[in-house]
LOVEX-922292 format. One line per 3 residues: number of its first residue (from 1); their letters; for each residue x, y, z of C-alpha. Coordinates in steps of 0.1 Angstrom, whole numbers, plus 5000, padded with zeros to 4 digits. Each point is the difference from the previous one (the first is absolute). Last residue first. Example, Ala and Ser with C-alpha at 12.3 -4.5 7.8 and 13.67 -1.06 7.14 Angstrom:
2
2	sa	5137/4989/5071 | 4986/4966/5007 $
***
This chain:
91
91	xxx	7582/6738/8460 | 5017/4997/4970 | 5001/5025/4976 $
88	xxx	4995/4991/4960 | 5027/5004/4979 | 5001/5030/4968 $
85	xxx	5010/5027/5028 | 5027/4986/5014 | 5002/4981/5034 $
82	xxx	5038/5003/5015 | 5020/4964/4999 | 5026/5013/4984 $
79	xxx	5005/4973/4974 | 4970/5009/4981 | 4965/4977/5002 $
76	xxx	4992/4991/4967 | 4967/5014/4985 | 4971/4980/4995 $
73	xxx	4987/5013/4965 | 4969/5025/5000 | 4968/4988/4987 $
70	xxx	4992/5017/4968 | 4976/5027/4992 | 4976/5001/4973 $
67	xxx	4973/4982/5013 | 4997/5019/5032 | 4994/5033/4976 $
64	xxx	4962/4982/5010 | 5003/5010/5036 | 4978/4975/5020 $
61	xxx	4985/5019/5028 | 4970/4976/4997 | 4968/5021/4992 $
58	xxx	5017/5025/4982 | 5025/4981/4981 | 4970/4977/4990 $
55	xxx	4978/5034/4989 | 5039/5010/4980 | 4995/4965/4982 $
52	xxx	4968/4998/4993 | 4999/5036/4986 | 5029/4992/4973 $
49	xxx	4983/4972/4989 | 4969/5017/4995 | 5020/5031/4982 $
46	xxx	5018/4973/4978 | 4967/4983/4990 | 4981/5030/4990 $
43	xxx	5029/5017/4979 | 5001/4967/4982 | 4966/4995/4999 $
40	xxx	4985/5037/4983 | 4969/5000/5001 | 4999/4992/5040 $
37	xxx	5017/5033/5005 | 4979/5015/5028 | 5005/4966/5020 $
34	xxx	5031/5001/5002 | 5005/5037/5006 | 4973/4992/5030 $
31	xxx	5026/4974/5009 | 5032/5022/4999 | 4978/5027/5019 $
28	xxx	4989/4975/5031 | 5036/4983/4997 | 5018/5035/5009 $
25	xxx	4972/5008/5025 | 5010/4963/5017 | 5042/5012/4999 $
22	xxx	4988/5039/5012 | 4986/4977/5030 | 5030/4974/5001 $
19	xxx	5025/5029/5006 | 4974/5019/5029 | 4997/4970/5017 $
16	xxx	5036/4992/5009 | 5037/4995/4981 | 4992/4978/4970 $
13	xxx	5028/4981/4991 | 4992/4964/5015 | 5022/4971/4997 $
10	xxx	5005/4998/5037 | 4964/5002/5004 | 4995/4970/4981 $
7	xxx	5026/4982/5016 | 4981/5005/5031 | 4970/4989/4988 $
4	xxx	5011/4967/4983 | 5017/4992/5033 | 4971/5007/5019 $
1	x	4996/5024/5028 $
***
């Protein structure tokens, strides 16, 4: 498996088949809203935007909240010696 792949799936959100199922309905019906309300743009544009990102969330695994998180901050190792819960384990 790739690197590109791997970090990919690392990334991902979307627990099995069943998530990024209801995820592709979700873009079917935010598209066919987007195309029912071509006379008005703005509502027309948002909806299509919208449905292109929640159909790439369901064909990747990419969570789109994702964007709005932050990376956690390496924490420093405390003067016990004992892994917390904010450090990663060592194998």
């Amino acid at each position: 498996m790739s690197r590109l792949v791997r970090s990919l799936g690392a990334r991902s959100c979307a627990v099995g088949r069943g998530e990024r199922g209801i995820r592709a309905v979700i873009a079917v019906f935010l598209g066919a809203f987007a195309l029912n309300n071509l006379d008005t743009p703005v509502f027309a544009i948002l909806a299509g935007g919208s449905a292109a990102i929640v159909a790439i969330g369901a064909i990747t695994g990419w969570c789109p909240t994702s964007l709005l998180g932050r990376t956690p901050a390496e924490s420093e190792p405390n003067t016990l010696g004992y892994p917390e819960a904010r450090q990663q384990l060592q194998h």
